[in-house]
Structures are given as structure tokens and as C-alpha cells.
C-alpha positions as CSV (number, residue, x, y, z in Angstrom):
1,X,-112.9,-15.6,-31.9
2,X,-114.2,-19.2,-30.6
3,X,-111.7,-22.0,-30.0
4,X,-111.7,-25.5,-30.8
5,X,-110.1,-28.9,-29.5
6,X,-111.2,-30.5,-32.3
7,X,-107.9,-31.8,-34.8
8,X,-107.7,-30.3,-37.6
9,X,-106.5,-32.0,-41.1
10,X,-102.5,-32.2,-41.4
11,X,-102.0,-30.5,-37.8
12,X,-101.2,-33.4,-35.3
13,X,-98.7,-32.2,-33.7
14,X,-100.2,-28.7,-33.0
15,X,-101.6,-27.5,-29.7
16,X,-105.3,-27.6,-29.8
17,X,-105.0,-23.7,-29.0
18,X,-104.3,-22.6,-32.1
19,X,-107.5,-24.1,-33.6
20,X,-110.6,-21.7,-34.7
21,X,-113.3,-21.3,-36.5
22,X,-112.1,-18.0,-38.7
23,X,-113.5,-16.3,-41.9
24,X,-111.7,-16.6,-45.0
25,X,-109.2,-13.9,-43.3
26,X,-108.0,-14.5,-39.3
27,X,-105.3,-14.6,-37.4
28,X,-102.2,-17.3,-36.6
29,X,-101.9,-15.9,-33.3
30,X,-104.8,-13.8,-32.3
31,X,-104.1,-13.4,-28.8
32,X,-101.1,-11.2,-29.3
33,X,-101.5,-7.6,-29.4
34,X,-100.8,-5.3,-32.5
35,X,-97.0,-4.1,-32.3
36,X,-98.3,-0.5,-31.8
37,X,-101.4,2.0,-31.1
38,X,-102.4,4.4,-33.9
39,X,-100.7,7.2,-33.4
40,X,-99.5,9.9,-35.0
41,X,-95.9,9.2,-34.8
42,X,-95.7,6.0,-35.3
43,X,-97.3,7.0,-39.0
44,X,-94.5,9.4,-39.4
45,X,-92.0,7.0,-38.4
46,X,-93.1,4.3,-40.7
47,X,-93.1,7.0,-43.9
48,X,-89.9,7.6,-43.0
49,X,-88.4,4.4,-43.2
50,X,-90.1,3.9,-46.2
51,X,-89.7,6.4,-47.9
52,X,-87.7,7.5,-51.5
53,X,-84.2,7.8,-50.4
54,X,-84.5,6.2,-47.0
55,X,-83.0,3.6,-45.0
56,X,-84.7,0.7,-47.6
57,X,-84.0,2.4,-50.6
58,X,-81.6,0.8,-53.0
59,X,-80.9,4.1,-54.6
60,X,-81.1,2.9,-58.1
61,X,-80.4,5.1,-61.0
62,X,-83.8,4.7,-62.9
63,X,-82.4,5.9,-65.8
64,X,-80.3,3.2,-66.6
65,X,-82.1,0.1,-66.7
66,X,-79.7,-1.8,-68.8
67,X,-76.4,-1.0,-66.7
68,X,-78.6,-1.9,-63.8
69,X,-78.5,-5.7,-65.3
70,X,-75.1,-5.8,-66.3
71,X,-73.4,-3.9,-64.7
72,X,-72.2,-5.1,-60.8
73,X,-70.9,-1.5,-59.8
74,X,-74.5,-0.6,-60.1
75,X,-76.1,-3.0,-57.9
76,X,-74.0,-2.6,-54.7
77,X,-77.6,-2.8,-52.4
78,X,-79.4,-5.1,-54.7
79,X,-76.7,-8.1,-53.9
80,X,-77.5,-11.5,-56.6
81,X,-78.9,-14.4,-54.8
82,X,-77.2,-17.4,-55.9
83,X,-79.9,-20.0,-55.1
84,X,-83.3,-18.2,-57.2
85,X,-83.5,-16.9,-60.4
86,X,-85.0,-13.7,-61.4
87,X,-88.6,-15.6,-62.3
88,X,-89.6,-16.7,-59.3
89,X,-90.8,-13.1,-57.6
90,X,-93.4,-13.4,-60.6
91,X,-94.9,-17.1,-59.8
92,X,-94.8,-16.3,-56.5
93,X,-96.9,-13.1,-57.6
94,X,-99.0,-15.6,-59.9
95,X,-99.6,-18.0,-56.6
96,X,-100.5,-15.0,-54.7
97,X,-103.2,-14.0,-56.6
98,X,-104.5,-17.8,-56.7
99,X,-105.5,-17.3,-53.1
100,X,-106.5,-13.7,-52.4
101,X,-108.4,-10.9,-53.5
102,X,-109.5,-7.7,-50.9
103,X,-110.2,-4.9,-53.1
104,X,-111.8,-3.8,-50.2
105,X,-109.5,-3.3,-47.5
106,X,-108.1,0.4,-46.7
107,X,-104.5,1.4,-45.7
108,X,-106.2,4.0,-43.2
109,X,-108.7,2.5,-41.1
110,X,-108.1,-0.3,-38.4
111,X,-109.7,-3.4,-39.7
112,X,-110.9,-6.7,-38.3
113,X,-109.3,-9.3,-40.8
114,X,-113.0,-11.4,-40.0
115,X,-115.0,-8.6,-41.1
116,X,-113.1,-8.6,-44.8
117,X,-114.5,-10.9,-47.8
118,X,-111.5,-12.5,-49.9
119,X,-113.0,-12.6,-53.3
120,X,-110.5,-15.4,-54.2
121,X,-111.4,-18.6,-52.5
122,X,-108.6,-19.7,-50.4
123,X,-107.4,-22.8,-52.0
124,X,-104.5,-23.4,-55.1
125,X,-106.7,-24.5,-57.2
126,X,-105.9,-21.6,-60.2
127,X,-109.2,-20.0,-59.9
128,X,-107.5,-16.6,-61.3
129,X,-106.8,-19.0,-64.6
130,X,-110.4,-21.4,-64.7
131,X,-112.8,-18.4,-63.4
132,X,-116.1,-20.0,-62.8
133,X,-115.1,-22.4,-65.5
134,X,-116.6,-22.5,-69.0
135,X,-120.1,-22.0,-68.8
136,X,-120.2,-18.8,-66.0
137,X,-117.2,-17.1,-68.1
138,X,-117.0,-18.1,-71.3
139,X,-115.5,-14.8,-72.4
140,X,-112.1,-16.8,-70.9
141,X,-112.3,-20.0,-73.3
142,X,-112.3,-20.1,-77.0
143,X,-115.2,-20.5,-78.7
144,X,-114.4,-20.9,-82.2
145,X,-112.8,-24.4,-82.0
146,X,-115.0,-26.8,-83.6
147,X,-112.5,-29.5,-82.4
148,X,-114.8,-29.9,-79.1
149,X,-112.1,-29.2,-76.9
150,X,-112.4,-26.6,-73.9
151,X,-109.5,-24.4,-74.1
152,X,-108.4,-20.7,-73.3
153,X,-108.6,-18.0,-75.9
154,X,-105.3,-16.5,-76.4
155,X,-104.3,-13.7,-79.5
156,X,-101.0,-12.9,-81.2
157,X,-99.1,-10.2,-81.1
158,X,-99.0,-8.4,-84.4
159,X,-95.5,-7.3,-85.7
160,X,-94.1,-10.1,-82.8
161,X,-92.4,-12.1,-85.6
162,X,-89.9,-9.4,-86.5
163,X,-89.0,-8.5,-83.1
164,X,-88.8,-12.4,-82.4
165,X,-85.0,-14.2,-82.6
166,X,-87.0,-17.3,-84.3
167,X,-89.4,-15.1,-86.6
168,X,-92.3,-16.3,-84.9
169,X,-95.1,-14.4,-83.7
170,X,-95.8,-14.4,-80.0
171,X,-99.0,-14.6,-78.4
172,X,-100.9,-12.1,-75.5
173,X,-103.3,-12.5,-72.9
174,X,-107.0,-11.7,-75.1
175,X,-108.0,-8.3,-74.8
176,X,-111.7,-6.2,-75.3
177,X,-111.5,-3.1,-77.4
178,X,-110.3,-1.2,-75.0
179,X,-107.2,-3.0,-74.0
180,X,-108.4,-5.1,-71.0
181,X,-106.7,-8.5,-70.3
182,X,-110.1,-10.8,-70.2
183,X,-108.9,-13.3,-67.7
184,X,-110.2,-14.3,-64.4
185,X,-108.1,-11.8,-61.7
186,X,-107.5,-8.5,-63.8
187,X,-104.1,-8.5,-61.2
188,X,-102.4,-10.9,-63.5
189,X,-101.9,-8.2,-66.0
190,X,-100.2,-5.7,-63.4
191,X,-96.8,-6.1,-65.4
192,X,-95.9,-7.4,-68.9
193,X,-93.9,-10.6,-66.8
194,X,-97.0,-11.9,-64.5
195,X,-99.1,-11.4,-67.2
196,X,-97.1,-13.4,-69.9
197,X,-96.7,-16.2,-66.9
198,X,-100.6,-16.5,-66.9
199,X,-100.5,-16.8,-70.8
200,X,-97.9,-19.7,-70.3
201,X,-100.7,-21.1,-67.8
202,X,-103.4,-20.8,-70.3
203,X,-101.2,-22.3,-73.1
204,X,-100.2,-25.2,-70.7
205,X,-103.6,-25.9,-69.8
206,X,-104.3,-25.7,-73.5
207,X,-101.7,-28.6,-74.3
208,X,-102.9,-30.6,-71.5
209,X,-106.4,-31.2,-73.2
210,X,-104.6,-32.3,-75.9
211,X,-102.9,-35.0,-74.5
212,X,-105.4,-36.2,-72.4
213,X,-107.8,-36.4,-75.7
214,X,-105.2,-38.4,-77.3
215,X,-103.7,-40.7,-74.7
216,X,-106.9,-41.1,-71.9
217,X,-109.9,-42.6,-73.9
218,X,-112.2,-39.7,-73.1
219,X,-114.3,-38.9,-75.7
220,X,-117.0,-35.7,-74.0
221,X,-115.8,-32.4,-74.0
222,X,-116.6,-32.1,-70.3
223,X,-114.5,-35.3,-69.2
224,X,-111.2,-34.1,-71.2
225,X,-111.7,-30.3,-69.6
226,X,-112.0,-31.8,-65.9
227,X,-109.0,-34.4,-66.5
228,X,-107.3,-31.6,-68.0
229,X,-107.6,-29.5,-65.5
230,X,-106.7,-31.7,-62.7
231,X,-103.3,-32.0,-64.4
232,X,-102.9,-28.8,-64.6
233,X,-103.5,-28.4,-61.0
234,X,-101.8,-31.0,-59.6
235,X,-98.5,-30.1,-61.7
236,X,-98.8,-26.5,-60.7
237,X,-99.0,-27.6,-56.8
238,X,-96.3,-29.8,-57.3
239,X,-94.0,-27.4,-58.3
240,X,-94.9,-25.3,-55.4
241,X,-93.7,-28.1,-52.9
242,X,-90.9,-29.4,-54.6
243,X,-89.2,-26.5,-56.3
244,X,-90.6,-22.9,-55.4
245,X,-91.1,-24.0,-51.7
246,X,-87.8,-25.4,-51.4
247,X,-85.7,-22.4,-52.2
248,X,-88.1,-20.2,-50.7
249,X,-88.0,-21.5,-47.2
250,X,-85.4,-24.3,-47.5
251,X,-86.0,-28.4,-48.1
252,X,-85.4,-28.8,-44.7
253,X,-88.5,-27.2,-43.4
254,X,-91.0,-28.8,-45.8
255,X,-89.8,-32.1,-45.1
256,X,-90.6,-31.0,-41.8
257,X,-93.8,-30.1,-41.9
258,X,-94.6,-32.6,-44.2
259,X,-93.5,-35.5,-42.1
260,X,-94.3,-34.0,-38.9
261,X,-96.9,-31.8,-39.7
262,X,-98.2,-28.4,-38.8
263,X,-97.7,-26.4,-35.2
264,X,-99.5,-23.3,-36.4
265,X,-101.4,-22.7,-39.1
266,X,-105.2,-25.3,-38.0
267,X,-108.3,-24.5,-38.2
268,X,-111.7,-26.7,-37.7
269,X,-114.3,-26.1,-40.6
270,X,-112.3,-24.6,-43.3
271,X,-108.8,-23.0,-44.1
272,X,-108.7,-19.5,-43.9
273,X,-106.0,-16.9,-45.0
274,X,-104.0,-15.7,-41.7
275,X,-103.2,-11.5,-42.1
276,X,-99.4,-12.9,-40.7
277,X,-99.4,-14.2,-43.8
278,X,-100.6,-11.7,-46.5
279,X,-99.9,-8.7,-44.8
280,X,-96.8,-9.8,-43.9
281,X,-94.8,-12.7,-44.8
282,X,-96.1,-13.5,-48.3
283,X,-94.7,-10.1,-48.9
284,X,-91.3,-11.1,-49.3
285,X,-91.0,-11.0,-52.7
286,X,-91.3,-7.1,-53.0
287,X,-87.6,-7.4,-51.6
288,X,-86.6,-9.3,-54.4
289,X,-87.8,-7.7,-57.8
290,X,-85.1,-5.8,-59.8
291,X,-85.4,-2.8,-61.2
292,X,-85.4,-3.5,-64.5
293,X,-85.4,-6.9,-66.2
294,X,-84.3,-8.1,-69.8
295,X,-87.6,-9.0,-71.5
296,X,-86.4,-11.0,-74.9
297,X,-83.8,-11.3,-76.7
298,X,-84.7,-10.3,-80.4
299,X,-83.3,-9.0,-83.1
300,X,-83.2,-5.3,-82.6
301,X,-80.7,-3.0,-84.0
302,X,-80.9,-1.5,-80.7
303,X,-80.7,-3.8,-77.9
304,X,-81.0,-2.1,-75.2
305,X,-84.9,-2.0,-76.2
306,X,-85.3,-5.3,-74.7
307,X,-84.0,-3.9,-71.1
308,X,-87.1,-2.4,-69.3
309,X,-87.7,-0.9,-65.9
310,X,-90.3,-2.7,-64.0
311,X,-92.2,0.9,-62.7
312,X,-91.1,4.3,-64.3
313,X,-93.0,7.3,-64.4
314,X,-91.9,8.9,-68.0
315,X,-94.9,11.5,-67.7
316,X,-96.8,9.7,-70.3
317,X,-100.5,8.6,-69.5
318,X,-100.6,5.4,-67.8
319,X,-104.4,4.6,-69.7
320,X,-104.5,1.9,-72.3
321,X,-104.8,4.2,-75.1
322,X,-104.0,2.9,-78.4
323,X,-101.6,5.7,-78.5
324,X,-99.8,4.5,-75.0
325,X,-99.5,0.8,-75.9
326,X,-95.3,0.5,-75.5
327,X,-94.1,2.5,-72.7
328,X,-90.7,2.4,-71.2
329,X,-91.3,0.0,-68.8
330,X,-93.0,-3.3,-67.6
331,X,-96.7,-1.9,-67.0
332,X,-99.4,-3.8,-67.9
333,X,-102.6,-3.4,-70.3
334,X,-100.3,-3.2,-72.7
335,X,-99.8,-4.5,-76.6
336,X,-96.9,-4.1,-78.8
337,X,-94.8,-6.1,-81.1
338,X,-91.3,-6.1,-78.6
339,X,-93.9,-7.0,-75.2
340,X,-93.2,-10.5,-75.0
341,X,-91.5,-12.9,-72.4
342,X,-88.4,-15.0,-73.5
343,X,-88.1,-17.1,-70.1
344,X,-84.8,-18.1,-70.8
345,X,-83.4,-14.8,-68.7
346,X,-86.2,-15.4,-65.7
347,X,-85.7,-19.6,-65.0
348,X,-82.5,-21.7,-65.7
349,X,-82.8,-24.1,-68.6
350,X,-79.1,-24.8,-68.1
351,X,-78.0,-22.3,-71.1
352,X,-76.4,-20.0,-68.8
353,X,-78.8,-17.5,-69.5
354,X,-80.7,-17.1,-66.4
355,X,-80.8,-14.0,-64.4
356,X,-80.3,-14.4,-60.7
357,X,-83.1,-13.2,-58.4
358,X,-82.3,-10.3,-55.7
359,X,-81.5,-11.5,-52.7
360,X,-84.4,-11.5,-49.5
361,X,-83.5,-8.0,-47.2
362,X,-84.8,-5.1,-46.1
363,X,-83.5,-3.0,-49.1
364,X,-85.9,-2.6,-52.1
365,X,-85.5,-1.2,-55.5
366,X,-85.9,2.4,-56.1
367,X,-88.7,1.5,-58.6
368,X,-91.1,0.3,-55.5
369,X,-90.8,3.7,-54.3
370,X,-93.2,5.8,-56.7
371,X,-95.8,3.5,-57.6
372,X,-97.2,4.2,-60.9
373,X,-101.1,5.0,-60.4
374,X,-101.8,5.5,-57.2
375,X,-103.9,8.5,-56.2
376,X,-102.0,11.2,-55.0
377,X,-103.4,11.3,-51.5
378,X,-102.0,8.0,-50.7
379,X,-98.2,6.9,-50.2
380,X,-96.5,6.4,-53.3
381,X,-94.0,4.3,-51.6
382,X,-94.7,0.5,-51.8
383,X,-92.6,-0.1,-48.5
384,X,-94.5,2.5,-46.7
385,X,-97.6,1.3,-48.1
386,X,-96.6,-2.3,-46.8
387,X,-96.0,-1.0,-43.2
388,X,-99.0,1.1,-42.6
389,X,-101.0,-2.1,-43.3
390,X,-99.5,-3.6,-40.0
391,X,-101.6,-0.8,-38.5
392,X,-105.0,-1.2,-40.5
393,X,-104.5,-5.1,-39.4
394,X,-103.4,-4.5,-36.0
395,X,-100.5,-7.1,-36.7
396,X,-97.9,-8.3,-33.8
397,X,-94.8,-7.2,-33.8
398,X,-91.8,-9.4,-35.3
399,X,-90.6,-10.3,-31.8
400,X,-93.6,-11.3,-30.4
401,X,-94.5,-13.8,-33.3
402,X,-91.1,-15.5,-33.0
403,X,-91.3,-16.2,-29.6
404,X,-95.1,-17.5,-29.9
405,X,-93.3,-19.4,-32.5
406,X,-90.8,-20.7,-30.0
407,X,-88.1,-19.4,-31.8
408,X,-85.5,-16.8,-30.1
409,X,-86.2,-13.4,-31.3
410,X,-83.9,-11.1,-33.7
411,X,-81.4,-9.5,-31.3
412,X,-82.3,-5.6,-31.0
413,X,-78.2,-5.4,-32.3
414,X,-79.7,-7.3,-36.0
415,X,-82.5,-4.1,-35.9
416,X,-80.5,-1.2,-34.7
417,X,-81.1,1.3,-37.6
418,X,-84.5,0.9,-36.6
419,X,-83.8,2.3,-33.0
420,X,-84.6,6.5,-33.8
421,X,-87.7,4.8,-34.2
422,X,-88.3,2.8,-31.2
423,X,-89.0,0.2,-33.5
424,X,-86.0,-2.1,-32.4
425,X,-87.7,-4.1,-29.9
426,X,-90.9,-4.0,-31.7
427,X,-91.0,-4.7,-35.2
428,X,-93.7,-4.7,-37.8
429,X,-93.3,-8.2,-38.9
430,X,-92.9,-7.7,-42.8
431,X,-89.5,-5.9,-41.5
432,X,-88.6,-8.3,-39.4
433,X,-89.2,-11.4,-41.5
434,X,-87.2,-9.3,-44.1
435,X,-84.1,-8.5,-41.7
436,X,-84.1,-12.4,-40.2
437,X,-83.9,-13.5,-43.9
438,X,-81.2,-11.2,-44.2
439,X,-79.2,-11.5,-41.0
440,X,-75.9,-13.8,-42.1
441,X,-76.0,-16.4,-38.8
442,X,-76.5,-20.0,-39.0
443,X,-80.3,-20.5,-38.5
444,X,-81.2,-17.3,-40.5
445,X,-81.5,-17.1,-44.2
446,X,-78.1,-15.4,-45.1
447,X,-80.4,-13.3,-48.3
448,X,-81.1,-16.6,-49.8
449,X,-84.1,-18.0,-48.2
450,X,-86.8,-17.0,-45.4
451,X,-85.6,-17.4,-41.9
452,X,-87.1,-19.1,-39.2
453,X,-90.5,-17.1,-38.5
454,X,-91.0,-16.5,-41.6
455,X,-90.0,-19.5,-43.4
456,X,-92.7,-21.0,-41.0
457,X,-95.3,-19.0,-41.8
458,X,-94.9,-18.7,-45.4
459,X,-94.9,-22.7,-45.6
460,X,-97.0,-23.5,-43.3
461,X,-99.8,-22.0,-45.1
462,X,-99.4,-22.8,-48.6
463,X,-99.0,-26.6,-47.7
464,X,-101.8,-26.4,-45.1
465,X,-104.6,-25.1,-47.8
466,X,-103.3,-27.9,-49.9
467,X,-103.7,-30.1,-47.1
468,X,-107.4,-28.5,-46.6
469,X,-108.6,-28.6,-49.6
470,X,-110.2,-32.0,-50.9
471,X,-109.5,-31.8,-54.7
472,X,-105.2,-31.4,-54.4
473,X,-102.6,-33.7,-54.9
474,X,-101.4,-33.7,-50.9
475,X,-105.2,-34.2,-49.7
476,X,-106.4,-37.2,-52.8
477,X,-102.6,-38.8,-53.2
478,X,-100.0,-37.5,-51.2
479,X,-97.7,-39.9,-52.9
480,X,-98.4,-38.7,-56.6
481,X,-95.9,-38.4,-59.0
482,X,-95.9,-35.6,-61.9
483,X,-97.3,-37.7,-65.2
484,X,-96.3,-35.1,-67.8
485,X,-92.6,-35.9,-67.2
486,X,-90.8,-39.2,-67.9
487,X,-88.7,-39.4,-64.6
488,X,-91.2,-37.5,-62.4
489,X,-89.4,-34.7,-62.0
490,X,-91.5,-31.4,-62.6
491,X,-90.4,-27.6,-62.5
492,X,-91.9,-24.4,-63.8
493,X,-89.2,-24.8,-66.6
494,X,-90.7,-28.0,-68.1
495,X,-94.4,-26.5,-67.4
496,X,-93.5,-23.5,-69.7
497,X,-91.6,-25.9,-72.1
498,X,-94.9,-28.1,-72.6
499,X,-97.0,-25.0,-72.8
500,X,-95.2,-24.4,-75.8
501,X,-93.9,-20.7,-75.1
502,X,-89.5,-21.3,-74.6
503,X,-88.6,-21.0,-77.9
504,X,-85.0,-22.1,-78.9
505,X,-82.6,-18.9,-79.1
């Protein structure tokens, strides 16, 4: 690891310690040791806290997903957050897979983050939406438009309109023969809600051109793609600083870091993505899925169709065979007429629909513990899965990070069901930056947003690669306001309204 003195863009305030030269993986702080050796134990330990029926287990009854919606009594450990709606887990899923891609890394070798490719260049520029753009993968855009006009192929559902409150039939991500989403990070069709996001993003991008053929004056095809799909970016990275940001880590921090700038996250050449970050952090969100989500709300004699569990293992093949297309949950590669997103239950449109997200703690929902497809050699448990990683990356404890951070560490009192482990005074950080989110103190988050470590971290980075990379909105015109609104006010809400895909209930 070489260090630099050199400043780095956005970080003026940092010490000129924490500047390297790094791969497109490294390290915030890669003078502190991992929180434990290999070992044995310390294996066992972690399986144990993560596993099915453990001490992170929300002990859901799987077989109810509907009473697990609306029925309190039911969701004793999976407490409402009061702040975030249910959607947000999935655009911060989407956002996820905008900067990262490892299919190489494995949960049971120590790894040097350096060593490790990310297939996903490290910027939020939407590269899992625009590929390599239109000519390098044109099996993304349509190509029977004679219009001119570079947009996204998207299909219909067949059978959507009677399924559909409005009679209308719904659209899907475009498939091959055999079932496979054909967009540019195969991720985005894990689950039926991610994937239906991206369609929104393809739709949106879709409107965008247009608008900018009929309002800008641009008359090539190229011209109206690239305006188009600097909008498209731009409006996307707003709504991560000024709306998905914000609740995540609180307003007060990014105005912070925005005014004052960066202490941690610098680098000199180019931004990379810290393992603090994705092996750790960024994984927040797995504490706040639900178990089962309303879908849409159509017409069905039975409406408890529309209620689905996010991940259930009903012992039917989890291929996309044609004769496997609607199972009982949210899987994805999926295509049938009820597999459609109405947002209104995931983001508030102010109809009083909106479901509220989970709140941020170390408890997670039963469905996270039995992952659907993965081979049976390897933990099953999505928690457990999530710690042993802190092993393959050699990742500092919890305790270490916050006082690196200057910030006063988690009392081992806040951690104590983690003391048969010996794991009190020496975290993994995912834990820990779950458990300071959790802890109900002023300075932490109190469930509803990130606390102090990992507020930091989580922020830090997502501004800083805006800040690093040259074609944003913070790098070109920090000052930019939203142009697809008429008071400049932007949220996911109005990005999925002008994509076209809210429909009036």
C-alpha cells in the first residue's frame, strides 16, 4: 500500500494519511488489523450467531406472509421505522449494484481486497442500466423503433391487464427464451421488486429522450441519447443526496460533508471501493427487508395472492422453467400475469398507502436465513454469510474503526449478548454498525438511521465517487437543480411517476 500527500478532490480537511493509490477495491483504514485470526472457533462462533433461530433471527412464521404485513402481533422483532418506507432497501439494492460487481471473491479464503477486479466501474453513473451503451450491447435497446430514438427494450406482461386495478397491461424487464432478464447486471433481476425498479429506470430513461427531442433542439440520435442520459444520471444522483442519503444517515451529516468535506474516504489517482464499505456498511439494508411484501393491488378474488414472501423454499425448482414462472414468493427470472410492482405500498405518494420500512438492527428476517440457491456446502444463512466475509477481508473490528474515526466506541454493555463469544470488545463491523444504529442514545441512530461510524462511512463514499468522478452533477455543477420538476424538488416518487409506471388506484 503506498501513501500520498497529495490532496485529493473533495477531501480538504482530511489528513494527508489516509491518501493512497488503491485498486478499484482497498481499504479506509488499512493500517488496522483484522478483528480476528482464522480460527476454527471463531467460524463456529460466527455460524452461531447467525444462524436460523439464533440471536438475529426474527423468528418469522414464513407461512404467513400476509399476517406478517398486517398484522402487529406478528412483527414484535421486525419493529416499523417511522422515517423510510418499505422501497428504499430495493434502491439502495439498485445503487449497490451501480458500483460493484466481484463474482469472484470467495467466503473461504483470506483475500487481499487489491488483488480483486470489480467488474462494475466504481462510479454512479447507471452502468448496470446503459451497459456499454448502444452500440457494444444492443441486445439492451430497442431496435425496432423507426422513430430514431435510442431507448431500452421493454415487453409486457401477458394476462397483466386482468390482474391490473386499471386494466392495463404491465410491462417486464426483456427476456431470451429461456427466461433471462437481458439487462446490463443479471443482479437486478435477483427479486421481482429490484427488478421492476430497473424497468422503472429503463422506462424513465425512455421518457427522457422524449422530452429532450421535443423541448432541446437536438435533432441526431446520438445527441438526444447523451442529453438523455445525463438527465437521467444527474436526477438519479440527486435523489441519492437529497432524499435516500438523508434518511439513511441523517441531513445533518451530508451537509457536513458536503460543506466541510471528507476526513476519510481520499484517494490520489482514482476512487476506489473501500471493503469497510461493501463488506460491511453498505450492508445495512439486509436488516431492513421484510419478510414478505404486498406486490399490487389488483383485482383478485383472492387477495392474499398479492402478499408474497421475499425468499421461501416451497420445494419447487428454483430454474426458470416455463412450468416454474409464478412461485410463492419474490424470486426472480420470473414471468406471470400477477408479477408486477404497484409502488404505491413501497414509496409514499401521500395516499396513505405506503408501507414502512424495518427498522436498522441486528435482527433480520427469518427469510435471510435459508437462502434460496445456494449450494449446499456453503452457509445458507445470509447473516452468517455476511460475517464470515469479515474473515475472507480481514476487516477491523467495530471498535477499532470508531476510534480511527474519532468517535467513542459502542460500550461492551450495548454488545453484551455477544460476550459467550468474546466478540464484545471486538466486533465484526457489519454487527457493530448494525447495533450503533440500533442502540436508543442521543448520537446513535435509535433504528431509524445509521449511527456515527457507519453513517460516516456509508456517506462518505457514495458522495466521494460523485465527487471523483468528472461526468456527475457534484463534480460539473454542484449547484444544479433537478430540470424535470417545476420547483426543483426531485424524489424517487416523481422519477417513477415520469417513467410512466404509478398508475392511479
Amino acid at each position: 500500500m503506498t501513501r500520498h500527500g497529495a490532496m485529493p478532490l473533495g477531501g480538504d480537511n482530511a489528513p494527508s494519511s489516509t491518501y493512497y493509490d488503491q485498486g478499484k477495491f482497498g481499504r479506509l483504514f488499512p493500517s488496522l488489523p483484522a478483528f480476528s485470526s482464522d480460527n476454527p472457533t471463531l467460524r463456529a462462533a460466527l455460524q452461531d450467531i447467525g444462524k436460523i433461530k439464533g440471536i438475529m433471527d426474527a423468528m418469522d412464521d414464513l407461512n404467513d406472509p400476509v399476517g406478517l404485513i398486517v398484522n402487529p402481533a406478528l412483527n414484535v422483532k421486525n419493529e416499523n421505522n417511522p422515517d423510510i418506507t418499505a422501497g428504499f432497501t430495493f434502491l439502495g439494492q439498485f445503487i449497490d449494484h451501480d458500483l460493484t460487481f466481484d463474482p469472484t471473491s470467495s467466503l473461504e479464503r483470506q483475500q487481499d481486497p487489491e488483488t480483486i477486479a470489480n467488474f462494475r466501474t466504481p462510479t454512479l453513473g447507471l452502468d448496470n442500466l446503459y451497459g456499454a451503451g448502444p452500440k457494444a450491447t444492443p441486445h439492451l435497446y430497442d431496435q425496432s423503433i423507426d422513430s430514431g430514438l435510442t431507448t431500452f427494450l421493454v415487453e409486457e406482461i401477458p394476462g397483466s391487464e386482468a390482474i391490473s386495478r386499471d386494466r392495463k397491461r404491465r410491462f417486464d424487464l426483456p427476456r431470451n427464451s429461456q427466461n433471462t432478464a437481458l439487462i446490463g447486471d443479471p443482479r437486478n433481476d435477483e427479486n421481482l421488486i429490484v427488478s421492476q425498479l430497473h424497468l422503472a429506470f429503463l422506462k424513465f430513461h425512455n421518457a427522457v429522450v422524449i422530452k429532450v427531442k421535443q423541448e432541446t433542439g437536438l435533432t441526431t440520435a446520438n445527441e438526444i441519447f447523451a442529453e438523455a442520459q445525463r438527465l437521467v444520471r444527474w436526477h438519479y444522483q440527486w435523489i441519492i443526496v437529497n432524499e435516500f442519503l438523508p434518511l439513511t444517515v441523517g441531513q445533518k451529516l451530508v451537509t457536513k460533508i458536503l460543506t466541510e468535506g471528507r476526513k476519510f474516504y481520499n484517494w490520489r489517482n482514482e476512487p476506489f471501493i473501500p471493503v469497510e464499505f461493501a463488506v460491511s456498511a453498505y450492508r445495512f439494508g439486509h436488516s431492513q427487508a421484510r419478510p414478505s411484501y404486498r406486490a399490487n393491488f389488483g383485482p383478485l378474488a383472492d387477495d392474499s395472492k398479492q402478499f408474497i414472501a421475499l425468499f421461501l423454499d416451497d420445494g419447487r425448482p428454483q430454474s426458470p422453467k416455463a412450468t416454474d414462472l409464478d412461485p410463492t414468493d419474490l424470486r426472480g427470472g420470473k414471468r406471470s400475469a400477477r408479477r408486477f410492482i404497484d409502488w404505491q405500498t413501497f414509496f409514499n405518494f401521500g395516499d396513505g398507502r405506503a408501507r414502512p420500512n424495518k427498522k436498522i438492527d441486528t435482527i433480520l428476517s427469518s427469510a435471510l436465513f435459508d437462502l434460496p440457491g445456494i449450494p449446499g456446502m456453503e452457509p445458507q444463512s445470509l447473516a452468517t454469510r455476511n460475517m464470515l466475509r469479515h474473515i475472507t477481508f480481514r476487516i477491523p473490528s467495530g471498535q477499532s474503526v470508531a476510534k480511527a474515526m474519532r468517535e467513542k466506541p459502542l460500550d461492551p454493555s450495548d454488545l453484551r449478548d455477544l460476550q459467550p463469544y468474546a466478540l464484545d470488545k471486538r466486533t465484526p463491523l457489519w454487527f457493530y454498525i448494525l447495533r450503533e444504529a440500533q442502540v436508543d442514545r442521543e448520537g446513535f441512530g435509535r433504528g431509524r438511521h445509521l449511527g456515527p461510524v457507519g453513517g460516516r462511512i456509508v456517506a462518505e463514499v457514495l458522495i466521494g465517487l460523485m465527487q471523483g468522478d468528472s461526468l456527475s452533477y457534484l463534480r460539473q455543477d454542484p449547484g444544479w437543480i433537478p430540470t424535470l420538476s417545476k420547483d426543483g424538488v426531485f424524489k424517487i416518487t416523481d422519477l417513477l411517476k415520469f417513467a410512466g409506471v404509478v398508475i392511479p388506484l
